[in-house]
C-alpha positions in Angstrom: -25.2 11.4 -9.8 -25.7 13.7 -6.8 -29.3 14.1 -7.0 -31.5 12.1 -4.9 -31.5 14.3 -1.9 -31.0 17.7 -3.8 -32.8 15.8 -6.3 -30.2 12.6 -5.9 -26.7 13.3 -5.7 -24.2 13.0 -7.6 -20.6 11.0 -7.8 -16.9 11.3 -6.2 -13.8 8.8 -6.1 -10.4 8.7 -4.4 -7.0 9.4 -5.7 -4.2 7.3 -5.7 -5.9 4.1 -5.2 -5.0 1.0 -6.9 -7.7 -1.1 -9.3 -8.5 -4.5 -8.3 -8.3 -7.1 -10.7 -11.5 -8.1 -12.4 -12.0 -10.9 -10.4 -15.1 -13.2 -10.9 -18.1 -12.1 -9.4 -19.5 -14.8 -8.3 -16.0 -15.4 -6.8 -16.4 -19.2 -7.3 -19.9 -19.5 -5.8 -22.6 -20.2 -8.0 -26.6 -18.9 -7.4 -29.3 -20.0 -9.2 -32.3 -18.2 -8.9 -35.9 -18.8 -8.8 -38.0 -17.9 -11.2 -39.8 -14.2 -10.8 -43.9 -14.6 -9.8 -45.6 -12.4 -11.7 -48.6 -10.0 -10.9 -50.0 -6.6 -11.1 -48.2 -3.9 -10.0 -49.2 -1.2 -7.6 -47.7 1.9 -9.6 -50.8 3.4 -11.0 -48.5 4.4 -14.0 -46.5 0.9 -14.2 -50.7 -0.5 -14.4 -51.3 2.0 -17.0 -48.4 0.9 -19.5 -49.2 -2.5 -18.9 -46.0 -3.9 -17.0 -46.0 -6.6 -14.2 -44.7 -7.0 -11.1 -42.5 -9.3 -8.9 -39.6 -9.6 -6.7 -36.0 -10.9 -7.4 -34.8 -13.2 -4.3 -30.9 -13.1 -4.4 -28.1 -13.5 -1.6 -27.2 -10.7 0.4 -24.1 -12.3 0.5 -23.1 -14.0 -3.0 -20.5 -16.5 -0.8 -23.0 -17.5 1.5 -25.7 -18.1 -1.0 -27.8 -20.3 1.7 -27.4 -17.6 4.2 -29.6 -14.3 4.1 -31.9 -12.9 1.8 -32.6 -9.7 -0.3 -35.5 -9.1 -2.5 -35.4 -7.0 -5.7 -38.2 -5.2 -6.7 -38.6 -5.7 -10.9 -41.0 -4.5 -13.1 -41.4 -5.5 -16.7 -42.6 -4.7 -20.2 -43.0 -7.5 -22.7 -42.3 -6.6 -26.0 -45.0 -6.1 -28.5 -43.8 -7.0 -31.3 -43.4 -10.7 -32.9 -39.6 -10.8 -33.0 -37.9 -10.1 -29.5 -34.4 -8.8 -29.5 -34.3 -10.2 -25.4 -34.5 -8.0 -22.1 -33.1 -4.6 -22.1 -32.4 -3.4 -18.1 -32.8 0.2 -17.0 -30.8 1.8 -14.2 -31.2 6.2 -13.6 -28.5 6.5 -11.6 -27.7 7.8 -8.1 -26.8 5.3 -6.8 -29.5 5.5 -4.7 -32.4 6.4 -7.6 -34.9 4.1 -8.2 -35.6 2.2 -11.2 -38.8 0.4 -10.9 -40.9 2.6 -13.0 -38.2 2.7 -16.1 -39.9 0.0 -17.8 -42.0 2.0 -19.5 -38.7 4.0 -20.8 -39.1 1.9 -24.1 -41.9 4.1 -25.6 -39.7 7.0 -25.9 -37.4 5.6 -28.1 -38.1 6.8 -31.2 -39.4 4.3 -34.8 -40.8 2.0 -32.1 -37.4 0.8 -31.6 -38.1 0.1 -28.4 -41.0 -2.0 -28.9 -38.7 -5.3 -29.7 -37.2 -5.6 -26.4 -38.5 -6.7 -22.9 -38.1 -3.5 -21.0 -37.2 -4.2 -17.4 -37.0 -1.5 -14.2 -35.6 -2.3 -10.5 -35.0 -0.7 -7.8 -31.3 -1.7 -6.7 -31.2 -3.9 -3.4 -31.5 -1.4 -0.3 -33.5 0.7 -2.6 -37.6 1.9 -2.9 -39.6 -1.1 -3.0 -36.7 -3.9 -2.3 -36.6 -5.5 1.0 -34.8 -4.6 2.9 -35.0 -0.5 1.7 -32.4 1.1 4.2 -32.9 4.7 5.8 -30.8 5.9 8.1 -31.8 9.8 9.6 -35.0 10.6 7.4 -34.6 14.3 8.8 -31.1 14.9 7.8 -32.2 17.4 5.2 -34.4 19.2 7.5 -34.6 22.6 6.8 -32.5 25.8 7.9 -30.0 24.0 8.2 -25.6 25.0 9.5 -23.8 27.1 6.4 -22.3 24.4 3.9 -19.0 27.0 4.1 -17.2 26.5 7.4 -15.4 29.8 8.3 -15.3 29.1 11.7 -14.2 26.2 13.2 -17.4 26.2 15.1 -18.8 25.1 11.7 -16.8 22.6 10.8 -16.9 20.9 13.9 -20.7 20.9 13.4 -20.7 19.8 10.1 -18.4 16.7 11.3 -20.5 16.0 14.2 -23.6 16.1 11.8 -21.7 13.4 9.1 -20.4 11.4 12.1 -24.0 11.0 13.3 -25.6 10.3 10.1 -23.1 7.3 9.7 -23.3 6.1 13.6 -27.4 6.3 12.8 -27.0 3.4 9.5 -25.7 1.1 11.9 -29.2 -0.1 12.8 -29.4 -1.7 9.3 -27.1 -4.0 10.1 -25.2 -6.6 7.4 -26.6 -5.2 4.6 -24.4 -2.2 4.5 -21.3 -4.9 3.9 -23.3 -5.9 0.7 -24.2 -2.0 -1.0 -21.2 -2.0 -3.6 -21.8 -1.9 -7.1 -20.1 -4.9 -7.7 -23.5 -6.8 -5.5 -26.0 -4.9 -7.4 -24.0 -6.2 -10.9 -24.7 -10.1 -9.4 -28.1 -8.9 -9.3 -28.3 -8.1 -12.7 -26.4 -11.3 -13.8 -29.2 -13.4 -11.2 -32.3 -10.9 -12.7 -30.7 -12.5 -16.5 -30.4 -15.8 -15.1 -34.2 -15.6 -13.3 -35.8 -14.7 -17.1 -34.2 -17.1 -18.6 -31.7 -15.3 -20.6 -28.1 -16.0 -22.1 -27.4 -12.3 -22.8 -28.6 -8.6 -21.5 -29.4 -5.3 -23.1 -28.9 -2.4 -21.0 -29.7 1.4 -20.8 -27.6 2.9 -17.9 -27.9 6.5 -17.2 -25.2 8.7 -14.6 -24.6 6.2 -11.8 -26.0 3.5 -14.2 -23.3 3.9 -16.5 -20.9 3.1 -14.1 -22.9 0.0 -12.9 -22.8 -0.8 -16.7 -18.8 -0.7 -16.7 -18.7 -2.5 -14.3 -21.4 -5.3 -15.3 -19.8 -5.6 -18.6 -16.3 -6.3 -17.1 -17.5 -9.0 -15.3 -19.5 -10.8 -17.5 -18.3 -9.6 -21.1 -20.1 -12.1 -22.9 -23.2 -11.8 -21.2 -23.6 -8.0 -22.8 -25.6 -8.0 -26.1 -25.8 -3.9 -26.4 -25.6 -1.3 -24.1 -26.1 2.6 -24.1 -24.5 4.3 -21.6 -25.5 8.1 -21.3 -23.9 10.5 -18.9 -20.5 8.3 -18.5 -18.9 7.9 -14.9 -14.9 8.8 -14.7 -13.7 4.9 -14.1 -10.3 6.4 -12.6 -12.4 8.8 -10.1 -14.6 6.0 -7.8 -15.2 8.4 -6.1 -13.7 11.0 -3.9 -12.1 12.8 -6.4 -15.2 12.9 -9.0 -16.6 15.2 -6.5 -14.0 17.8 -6.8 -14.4 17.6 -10.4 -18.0 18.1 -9.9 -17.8 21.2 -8.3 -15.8 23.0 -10.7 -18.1 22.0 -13.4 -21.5 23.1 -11.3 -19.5 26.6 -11.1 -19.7 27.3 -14.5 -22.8 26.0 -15.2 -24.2 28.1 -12.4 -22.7 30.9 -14.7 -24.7 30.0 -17.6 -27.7 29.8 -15.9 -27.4 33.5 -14.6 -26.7 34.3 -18.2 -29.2 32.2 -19.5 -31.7 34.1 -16.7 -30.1 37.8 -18.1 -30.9 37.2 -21.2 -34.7 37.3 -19.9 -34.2 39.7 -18.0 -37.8 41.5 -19.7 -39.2 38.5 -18.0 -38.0 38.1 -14.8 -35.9 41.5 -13.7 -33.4 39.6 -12.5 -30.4 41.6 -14.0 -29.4 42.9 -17.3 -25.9 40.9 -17.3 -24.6 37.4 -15.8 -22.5 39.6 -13.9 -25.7 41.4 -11.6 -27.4 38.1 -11.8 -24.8 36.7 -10.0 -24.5 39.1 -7.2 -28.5 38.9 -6.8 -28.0 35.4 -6.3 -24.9 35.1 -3.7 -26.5 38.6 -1.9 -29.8 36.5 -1.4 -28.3 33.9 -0.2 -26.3 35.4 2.5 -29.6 37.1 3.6 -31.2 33.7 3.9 -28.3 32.4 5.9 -28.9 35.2 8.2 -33.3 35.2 8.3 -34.1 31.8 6.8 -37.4 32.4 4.5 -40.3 31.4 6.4 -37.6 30.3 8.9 -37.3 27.1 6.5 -35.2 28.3 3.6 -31.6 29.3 4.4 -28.9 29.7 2.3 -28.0 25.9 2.3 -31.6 25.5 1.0 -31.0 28.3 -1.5 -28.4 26.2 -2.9 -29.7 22.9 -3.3 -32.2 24.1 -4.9 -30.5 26.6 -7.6 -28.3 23.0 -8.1 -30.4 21.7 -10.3 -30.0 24.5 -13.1 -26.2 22.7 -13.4 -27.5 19.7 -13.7 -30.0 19.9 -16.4 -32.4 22.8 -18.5 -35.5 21.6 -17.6 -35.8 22.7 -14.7 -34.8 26.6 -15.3 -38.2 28.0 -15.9 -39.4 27.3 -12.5 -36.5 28.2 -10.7 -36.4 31.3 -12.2 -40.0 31.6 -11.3 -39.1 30.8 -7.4 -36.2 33.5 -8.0 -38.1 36.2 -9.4 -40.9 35.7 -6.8 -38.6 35.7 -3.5 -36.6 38.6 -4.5 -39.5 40.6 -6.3 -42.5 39.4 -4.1 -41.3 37.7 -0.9 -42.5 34.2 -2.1 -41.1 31.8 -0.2 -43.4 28.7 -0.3 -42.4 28.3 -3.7 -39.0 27.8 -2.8 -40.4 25.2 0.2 -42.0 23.3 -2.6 -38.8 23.1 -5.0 -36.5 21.8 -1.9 -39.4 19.3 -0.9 -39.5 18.1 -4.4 -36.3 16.8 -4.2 -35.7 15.9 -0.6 -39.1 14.6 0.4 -39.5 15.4 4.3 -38.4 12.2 6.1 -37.2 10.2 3.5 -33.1 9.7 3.5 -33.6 6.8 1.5 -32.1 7.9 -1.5 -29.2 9.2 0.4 -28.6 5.9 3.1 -28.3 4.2 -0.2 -26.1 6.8 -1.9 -23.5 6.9 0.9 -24.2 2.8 1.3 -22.4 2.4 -1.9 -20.2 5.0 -2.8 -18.4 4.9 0.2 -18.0 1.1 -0.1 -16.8 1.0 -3.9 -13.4 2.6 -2.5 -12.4 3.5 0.6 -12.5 7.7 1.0 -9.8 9.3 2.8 -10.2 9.1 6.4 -8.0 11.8 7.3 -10.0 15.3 7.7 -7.0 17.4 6.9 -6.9 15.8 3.2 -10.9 16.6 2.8 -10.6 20.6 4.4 -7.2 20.9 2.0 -8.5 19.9 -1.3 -12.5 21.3 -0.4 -10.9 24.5 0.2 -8.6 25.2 -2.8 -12.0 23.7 -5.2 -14.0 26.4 -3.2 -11.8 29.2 -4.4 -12.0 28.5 -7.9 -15.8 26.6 -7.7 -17.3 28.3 -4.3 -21.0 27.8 -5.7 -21.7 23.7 -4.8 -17.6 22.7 -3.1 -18.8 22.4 0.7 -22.4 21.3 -0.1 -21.3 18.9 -1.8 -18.6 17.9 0.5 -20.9 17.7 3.3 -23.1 15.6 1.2 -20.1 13.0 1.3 -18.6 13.5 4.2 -20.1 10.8 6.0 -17.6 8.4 4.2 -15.1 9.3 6.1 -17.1 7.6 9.1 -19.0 5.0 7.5 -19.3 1.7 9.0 -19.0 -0.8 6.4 -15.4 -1.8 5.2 -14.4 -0.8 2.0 -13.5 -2.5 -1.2 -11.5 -2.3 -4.2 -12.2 -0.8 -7.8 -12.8 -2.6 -10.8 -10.5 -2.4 -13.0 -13.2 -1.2 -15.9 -12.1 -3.4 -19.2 -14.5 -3.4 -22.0 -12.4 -5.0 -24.6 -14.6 -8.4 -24.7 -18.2 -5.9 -24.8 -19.5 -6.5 -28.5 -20.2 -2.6 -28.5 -21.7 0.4 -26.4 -23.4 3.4 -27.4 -22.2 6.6 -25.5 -23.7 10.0 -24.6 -23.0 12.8 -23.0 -23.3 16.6 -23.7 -19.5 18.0 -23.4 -20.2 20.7 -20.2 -21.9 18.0 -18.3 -21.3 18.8 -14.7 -22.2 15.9 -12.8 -20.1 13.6 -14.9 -17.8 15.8 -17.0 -16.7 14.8 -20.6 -13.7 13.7 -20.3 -15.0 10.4 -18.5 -17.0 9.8 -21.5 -13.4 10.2 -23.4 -12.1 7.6 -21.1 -14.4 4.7 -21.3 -14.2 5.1 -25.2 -10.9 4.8 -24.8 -11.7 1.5 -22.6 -14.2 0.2 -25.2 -12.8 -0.4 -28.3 -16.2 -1.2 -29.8 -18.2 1.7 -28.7 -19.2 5.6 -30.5 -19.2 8.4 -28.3 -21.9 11.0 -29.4 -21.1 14.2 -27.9 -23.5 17.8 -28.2 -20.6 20.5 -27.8 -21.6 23.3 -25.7 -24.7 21.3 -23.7 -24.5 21.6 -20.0 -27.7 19.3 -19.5 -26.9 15.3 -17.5 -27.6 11.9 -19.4 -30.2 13.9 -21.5 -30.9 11.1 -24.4 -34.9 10.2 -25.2 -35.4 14.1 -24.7 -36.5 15.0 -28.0 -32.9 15.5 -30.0 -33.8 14.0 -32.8 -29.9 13.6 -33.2 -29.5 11.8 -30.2 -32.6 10.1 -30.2 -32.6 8.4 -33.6 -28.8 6.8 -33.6 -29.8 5.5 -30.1 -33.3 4.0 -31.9 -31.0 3.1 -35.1 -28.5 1.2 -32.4 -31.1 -0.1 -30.5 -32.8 -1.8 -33.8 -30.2 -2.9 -36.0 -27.1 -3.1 -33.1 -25.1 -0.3 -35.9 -23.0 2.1 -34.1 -22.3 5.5 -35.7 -18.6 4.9 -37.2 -15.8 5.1 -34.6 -13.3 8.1 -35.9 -9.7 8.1 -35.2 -8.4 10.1 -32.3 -9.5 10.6 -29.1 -13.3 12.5 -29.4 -16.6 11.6 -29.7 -17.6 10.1 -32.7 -20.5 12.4 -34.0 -21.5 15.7 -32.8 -25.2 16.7 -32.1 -26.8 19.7 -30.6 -27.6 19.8 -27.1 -30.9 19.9 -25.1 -32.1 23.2 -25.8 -32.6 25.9 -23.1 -36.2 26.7 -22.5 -38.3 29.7 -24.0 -39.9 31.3 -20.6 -43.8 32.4 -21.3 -44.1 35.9 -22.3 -40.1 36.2 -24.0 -39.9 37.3 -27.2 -40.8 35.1 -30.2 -37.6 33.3 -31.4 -37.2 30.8 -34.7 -36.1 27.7 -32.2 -39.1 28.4 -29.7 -41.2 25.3 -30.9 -38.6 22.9 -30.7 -37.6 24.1 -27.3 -40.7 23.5 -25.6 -41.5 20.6 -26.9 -38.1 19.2 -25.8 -38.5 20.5 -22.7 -41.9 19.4 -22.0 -40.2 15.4 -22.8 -37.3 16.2 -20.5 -39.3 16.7 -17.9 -41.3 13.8 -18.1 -38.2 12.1 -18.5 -36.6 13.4 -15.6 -39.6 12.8 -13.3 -39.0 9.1 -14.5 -35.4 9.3 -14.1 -35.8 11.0 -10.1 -33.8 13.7 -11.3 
């Protein structure tokens, strides 16, 4: 989930705090929407895979249905065969990612499974191409930027000053930061069904989208005809205390990316052990928090950028790449272009949107003793990612939009639900994927043991990839085991084979899943 400015970020959730009721949506007021006009779309790859283009008009408010406005941008995929199976809804996650593009996520489902279904993208209201899209400080992620770790007071009181502002500077978007919570953008969907003319969705959710899914599916139970749900969301940790989890999880992972990069160490000289690889990385980035490469790239840029190698093993080639030429060659524009890839200069869209609903799902502790506390016991177990991260989400703690209440996630009326999620996960570790099983008697949990890669499915795991194509065309779910565990066991994404390392038997099979997964991934904004 964090990963849209660091490449969207990820998730969090407060302790303590009592579920609300699954009340009804629409809490008594009924919306009909119109119909979507359709026309050509202005993504040169959305023109390419033949989808069209249109805008969803929905409340901002659902109990004042006549009052304002908001305008969904959807994209869609008719299915090509002669029997349809009904609309199938995309979301990648954030919240804050953009979905209009995932239409064309159909074709990578393997046996043309996907070819049965109407494929439909969106970008969530406050998002992309909706109206309004909501931006708040577009150069918040400027570059050399105050340490993440705040060992002075000095720091901190920066750091708060920086989150306070941030939060003071969304004002200027006005009512629609009441109306951000996942529980609106779940009406949307229900309208967006309604709008085509359907009695019942299909939905693939990924990260942030399979908590959108939960939540969807608690709602309206019987308006669910499958789902799969890949990279599940903790329901008991909306949100603060996800975070924490988070960081832990990005610590080891860290770890077995400086393993994974010792291992090659014929390639890139980085270190012979995990060990030395380690202390090259933490000594290079306390030089860069002293002389910021090309005065751009401190060590706060150092770490956003290393973050993705715990989120997923795409990416790992070419940040070992950017590693080997800063340290080896004094390359620094490399690194520039890695942090620019995934926090485009002046755009805090991503991140506006981010903060506009996770920090209205649940109210975050307000009380800045709690945060420093429980940040700084995480950072001496997890000190890679804890204060980034916490930064990242501190401006919840000044937002200006009240808070709501959690659902209370029930899938006991959902016909069934697929579920992914490779067991050292660290953006939304395993044990929420445990959970929701537990919460959705009809669903099979497919696990890959030892996989550190997020809501990786469609990346070329034929294990993965053909249950979700089996699921997908005949509705079977792999058969639920007693206990609580995932129902089948695949292998993970594999780690990529760097040009120029030795010959190994799985090389094929790793490239060629890498070289999906990043097309993927480009798809997914990750």
């Amino acid at each position: 989930m964090k990963r849209i400015v660091a490449a969207v970020a990820a998730a969090g959730l407060a302790a303590g705090l009592m579920a609300a009721p699954a009340a009804s949506a629409d809490s008594g007021v009924q919306f009909t929407p119109a119909p979507i006009a359709w026309g050509p779309c202005a993504s040169a790859s959305l023109k390419a895979n033949g989808a069209e283009c249109g805008f969803l008009e929905v409340p901002m408010d659902y109990a004042k249905p006549g009052g304002a406005k908001v305008s969904v941008a959807v994209s869609r995929i008719k299915h090509k065969t002669a029997q349809s199976q009904g609309i199938m809804l995309v979301n990648p996650g954030g919240p804050g990612g953009s979905g209009l593009g995932l239409s064309v996520l159909g074709k990578y489902v393997p046996n043309h499974a996907g070819d049965n279904y109407d494929w439909i993208g969106f970008d969530p209201r406050g998002v992309g191409s909706s109206k309004p899209a909501i931006s708040c400080d577009g150069n918040y992620f400027s570059y050399n930027r105050p340490a993440y770790v705040p060992t002075t007071p000095g720091l901190e009181q920066t750091w708060l000053a920086r989150s306070k502002g941030y939060a003071d500077a969304c004002k200027k978007n006005g009512e629609i930061l009441d109306h951000l919570k996942t529980t609106d953008v779940a009406q949307d969907m229900d309208s967006l069904r309604k709008a085509l003319g359907e009695k019942q969705i299909n939905y693939y959710g990924f990260s942030y989208g399979t908590y959108l899914g939960q939540v969807y599916s608690t709602l309206y139970p019987k308006n669910v005809r499958r789902m799969v749900l890949d990279g599940n969301v903790d329901p008991r940790k909306v949100w603060y205390e996800a975070n924490l989890d988070q960081d832990v999880a990005f610590d080891k992972n860290i770890k077995i990316y400086f393993g994974w990069l010792a291992s090659y160490d014929n390639v890139y000289h980085l270190g012979k052990t995990g060990a030395a690889v380690e202390k090259l990385w933490y000594d290079t980035q306390r030089k860069l928090a002293k002389n910021p490469a090309g005065g751009v790239i401190g060590g706060d840029e150092w770490t956003d950028i290393f973050l993705q190698a715990g989120y997923y093993v795409f990416g790992w080639v070419d940040m070992a790449k950017a590693f080997d030429g800063y340290v080896h060659k004094g390359d620094w524009q490399t690194l520039k272009d890695l942090y620019d890839s995934s926090n485009p200069p002046g755009d805090d869209n991503g991140f506006a949107v981010y903060l506009g609903v996770q920090c209205t799902d649940v109210q975050w502790p307000t009380n800045w003793n709690k945060w420093r506390a429980d940040n700084w016991r995480t950072y001496f177990k997890a000190p890679f990612e804890t204060w980034g991260n916490a930064w990242f989400n501190a401006p919840c703690a000044f937002w200006p939009a009240k808070a709501g209440k959690p659902v209370n996630i029930d899938g006991r009326g959902v016909p069934g639900a697929l579920l992914i999620s490779e067991e050292l996960d660290a953006a939304t570790p395993y044990p929420g994927s445990l959970e929701v099983r537990k919460r959705f008697p009809n669903s099979s949990l497919i696990s890959a043991p030892g996989g550190t890669t997020h809501a990786g499915s469609l990346s070329g795991v034929s294990c993965v990839d053909d249950k979700v194509a089996d699921y997908l065309a005949t509705g079977k779910l792999p058969q639920r085991q007693p206990g609580n565990h995932s129902d089948v066991q695949c292998s993970p994404v594999p780690p990529p084979v760097p040009d120029g390392a030795a010959a190994q038997k799985s090389d094929s099979t790793a490239k060629a899943a890498q070289e999906k997964q990043s097309t993927l991934a480009q798809l997914l904004h990750f």
